[in-house]
C-alpha positions in Angstrom: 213.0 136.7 135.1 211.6 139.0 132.9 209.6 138.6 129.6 212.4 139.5 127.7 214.7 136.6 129.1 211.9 134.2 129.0 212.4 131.2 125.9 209.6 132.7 123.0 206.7 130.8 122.6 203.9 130.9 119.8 200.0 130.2 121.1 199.0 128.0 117.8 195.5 128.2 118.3 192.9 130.5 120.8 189.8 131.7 120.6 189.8 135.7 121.5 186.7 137.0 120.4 185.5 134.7 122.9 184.4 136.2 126.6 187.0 136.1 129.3 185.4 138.7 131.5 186.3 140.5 133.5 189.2 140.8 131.7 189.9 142.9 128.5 191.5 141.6 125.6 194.6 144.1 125.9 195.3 142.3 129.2 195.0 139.1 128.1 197.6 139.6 125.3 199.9 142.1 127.7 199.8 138.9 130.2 200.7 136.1 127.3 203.0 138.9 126.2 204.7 138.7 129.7 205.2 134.9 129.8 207.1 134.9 126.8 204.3 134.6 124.3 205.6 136.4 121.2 202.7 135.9 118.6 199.2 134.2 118.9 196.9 132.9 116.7 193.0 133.6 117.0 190.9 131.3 115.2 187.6 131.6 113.2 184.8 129.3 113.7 181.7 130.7 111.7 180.7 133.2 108.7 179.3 135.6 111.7 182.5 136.6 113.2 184.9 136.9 110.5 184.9 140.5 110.9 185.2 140.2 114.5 188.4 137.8 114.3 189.7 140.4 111.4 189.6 143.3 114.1 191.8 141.3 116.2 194.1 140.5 114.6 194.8 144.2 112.6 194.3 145.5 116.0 197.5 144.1 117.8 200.8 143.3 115.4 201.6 139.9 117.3 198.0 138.3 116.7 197.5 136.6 113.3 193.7 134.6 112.4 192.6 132.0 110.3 189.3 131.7 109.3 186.7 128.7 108.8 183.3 126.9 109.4 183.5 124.8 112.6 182.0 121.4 112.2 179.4 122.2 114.8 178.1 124.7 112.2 178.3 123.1 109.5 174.6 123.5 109.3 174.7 127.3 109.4 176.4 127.4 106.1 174.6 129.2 103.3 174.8 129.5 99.9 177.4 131.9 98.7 179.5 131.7 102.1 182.0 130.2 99.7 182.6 132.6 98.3 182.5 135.5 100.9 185.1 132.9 102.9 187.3 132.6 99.9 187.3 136.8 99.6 187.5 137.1 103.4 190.9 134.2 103.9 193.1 136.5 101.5 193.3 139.1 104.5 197.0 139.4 105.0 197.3 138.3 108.1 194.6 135.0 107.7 197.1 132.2 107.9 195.0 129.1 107.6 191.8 127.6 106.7 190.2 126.3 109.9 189.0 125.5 112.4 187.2 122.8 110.1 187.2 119.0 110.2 184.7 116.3 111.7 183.2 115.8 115.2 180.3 113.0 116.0 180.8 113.3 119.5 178.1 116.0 119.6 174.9 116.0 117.4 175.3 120.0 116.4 175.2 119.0 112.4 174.5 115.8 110.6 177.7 113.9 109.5 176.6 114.2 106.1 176.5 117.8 106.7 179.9 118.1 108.2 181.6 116.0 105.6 180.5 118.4 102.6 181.5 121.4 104.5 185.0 120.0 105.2 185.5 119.0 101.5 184.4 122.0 100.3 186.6 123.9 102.5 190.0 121.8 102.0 189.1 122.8 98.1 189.2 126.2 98.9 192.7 125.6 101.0 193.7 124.3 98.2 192.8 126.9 95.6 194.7 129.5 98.2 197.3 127.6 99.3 196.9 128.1 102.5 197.4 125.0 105.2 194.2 123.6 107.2 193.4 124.2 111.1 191.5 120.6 111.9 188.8 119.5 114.1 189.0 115.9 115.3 186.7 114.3 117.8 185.2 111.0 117.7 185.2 110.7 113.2 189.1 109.5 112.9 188.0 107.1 110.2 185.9 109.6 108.1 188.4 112.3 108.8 191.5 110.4 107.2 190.2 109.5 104.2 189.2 113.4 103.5 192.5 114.3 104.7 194.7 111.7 102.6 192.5 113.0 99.2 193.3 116.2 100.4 197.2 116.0 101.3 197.8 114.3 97.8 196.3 117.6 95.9 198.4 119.8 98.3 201.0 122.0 96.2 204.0 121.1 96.9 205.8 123.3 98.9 202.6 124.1 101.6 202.3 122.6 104.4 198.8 120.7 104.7 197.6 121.6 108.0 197.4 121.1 111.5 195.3 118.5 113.9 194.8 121.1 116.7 194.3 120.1 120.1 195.3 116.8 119.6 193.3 114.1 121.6 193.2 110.8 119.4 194.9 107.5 118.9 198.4 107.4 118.4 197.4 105.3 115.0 195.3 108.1 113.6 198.0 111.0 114.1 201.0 108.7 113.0 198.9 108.6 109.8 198.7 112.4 109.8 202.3 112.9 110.2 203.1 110.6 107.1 200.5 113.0 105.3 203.0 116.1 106.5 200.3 117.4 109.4 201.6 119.2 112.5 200.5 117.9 115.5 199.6 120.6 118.3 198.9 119.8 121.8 196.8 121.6 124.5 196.7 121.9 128.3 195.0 118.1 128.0 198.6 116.9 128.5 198.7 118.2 131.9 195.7 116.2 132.7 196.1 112.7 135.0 193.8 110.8 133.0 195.8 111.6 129.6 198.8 109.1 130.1 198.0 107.8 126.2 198.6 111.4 125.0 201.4 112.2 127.0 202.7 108.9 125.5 202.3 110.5 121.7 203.6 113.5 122.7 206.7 111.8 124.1 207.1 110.1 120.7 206.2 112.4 118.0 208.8 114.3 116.2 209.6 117.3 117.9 209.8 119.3 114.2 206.1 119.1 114.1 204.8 119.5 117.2 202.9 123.1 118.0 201.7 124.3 121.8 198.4 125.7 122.1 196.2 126.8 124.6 192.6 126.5 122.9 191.7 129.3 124.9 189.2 129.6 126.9 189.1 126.4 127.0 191.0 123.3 128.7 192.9 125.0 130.9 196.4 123.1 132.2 197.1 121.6 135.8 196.9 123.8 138.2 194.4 126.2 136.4 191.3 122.8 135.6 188.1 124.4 135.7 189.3 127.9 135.2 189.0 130.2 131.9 191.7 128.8 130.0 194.0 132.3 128.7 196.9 132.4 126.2 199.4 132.6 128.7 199.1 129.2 130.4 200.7 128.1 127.0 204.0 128.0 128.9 202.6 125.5 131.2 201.2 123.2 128.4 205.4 123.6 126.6 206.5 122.5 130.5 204.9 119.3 130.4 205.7 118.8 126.5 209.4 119.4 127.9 208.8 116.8 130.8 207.3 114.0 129.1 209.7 114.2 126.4 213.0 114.8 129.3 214.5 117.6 127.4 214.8 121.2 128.6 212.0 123.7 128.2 214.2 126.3 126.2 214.5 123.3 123.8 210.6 122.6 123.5 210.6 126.9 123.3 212.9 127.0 120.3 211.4 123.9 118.2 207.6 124.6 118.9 207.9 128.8 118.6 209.8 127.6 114.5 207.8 125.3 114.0 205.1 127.9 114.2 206.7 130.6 112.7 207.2 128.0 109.5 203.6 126.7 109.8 202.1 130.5 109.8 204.4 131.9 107.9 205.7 134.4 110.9 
């Protein structure tokens, strides 16, 4: 079956201005391209590569970016990156704020830290209109009161955001659904020790759930403990299609629009 015949899919969330030597960016994106991948999203993670994640995404018509500080550094942030975000996120093809959000499972910035830079840059979602690309790992509590002040000064009409790669309690992204977050999953479904996922996956509502790869990272059953790349995003939708015991071409068709809404593709 060719790439033309194969159900479209949408990569919600990679990381390519990241190293996957030896191979080229081109052939990563000619190789998602070839699974069925129809548009990707790169992500930004610091004020030092926004240029970087820019060229990207003018470079090839199917890539789109967002752009934001990563909790881990938070610390990094400087006075008047504010602003310089704020002029950099009304690029035409920067479709999010993010990635931003909360983790205390590592000690790169202080909590304190990571909290102002997530408020400040929900304000500046706001002030754009543009939906949110969040971080979650080990701060649920913290996270959800910043995200339920934040959802209620959405304008109405915008989606709020996404929790990407989610990982957490059932509990925690329930409450982001009633908030009107996307939940998008990663090759962590395909992992044996992720039954409690696979069990959210199985029960969330299928009109907000987004595929991702999180490339280069996490890599899906059978690829573990390889370079995760954009097209193993079909293998993460498989699962999705498994655990919830409908066809793939249906997971294709609701995750690839619920994308396309969520970007604004």
């Amino acid at each position: 079956m060719n790439s033309e015949n194969l159900p479209p899919l949408i990569d919600a969330h990679c990381h390519l201005n990241y190293d996957y030597s030896p191979k080229q960016l081109e052939q990563l994106v000619q190789e998602a391209k070839d699974q069925g991948v129809v548009a990707l999203v790169t992500i930004g993670t610091e004020m030092a590569t926004i240029e970087e994640v820019q060229k990207i995404s003018d470079q090839f018509p199917e890539i789109y970016h967002t752009l934001g500080v990563h909790p881990h550094e938070a610390i990094t942030w400087q006075d008047g990156d504010f602003e310089k975000l704020k002029k950099a996120a009304v690029h035409p093809k920067c479709r999010a704020i993010g990635e931003i959000g909360l983790d205390y499972h590592y000690d790169h910035s202080p909590p304190d830290v990571q909290r102002k830079r997530l408020e400040e840059q929900l304000h500046l979602a706001i002030v754009l209109k543009k939906p949110v690309v969040i971080h979650s790992r080990d701060a649920e509590e913290d996270l959800l009161l910043l995200l339920t002040h934040y959802a209620k000064r959405v304008s109405t009409g915008v989606i709020p955001g996404m929790i990407h790669c989610f990982s957490g309690t059932r509990t925690f992204g329930q409450a982001c659904l009633d908030l009107g977050f996307y939940i998008s999953f990663s090759g962590i479904i395909t992992f044996k020790n992720a039954e409690s996922l696979r069990e959210c996956a199985r029960e969330f509502p299928l009109d907000r759930i987004l595929v991702e790869t999180d490339s280069p990272y996490l890599a899906p059953i059978p690829h573990r403990g390889k370079k995760c790349e954009p097209s193993m995003v079909r293998l993460t939708a498989n699962k999705l299609a498994e655990v919830r015991g409908i066809t793939f071409e249906t997971v294709a068709e609701a995750t690839t629009a619920n994308a396309k809404r969520f970007f604004k593709i």
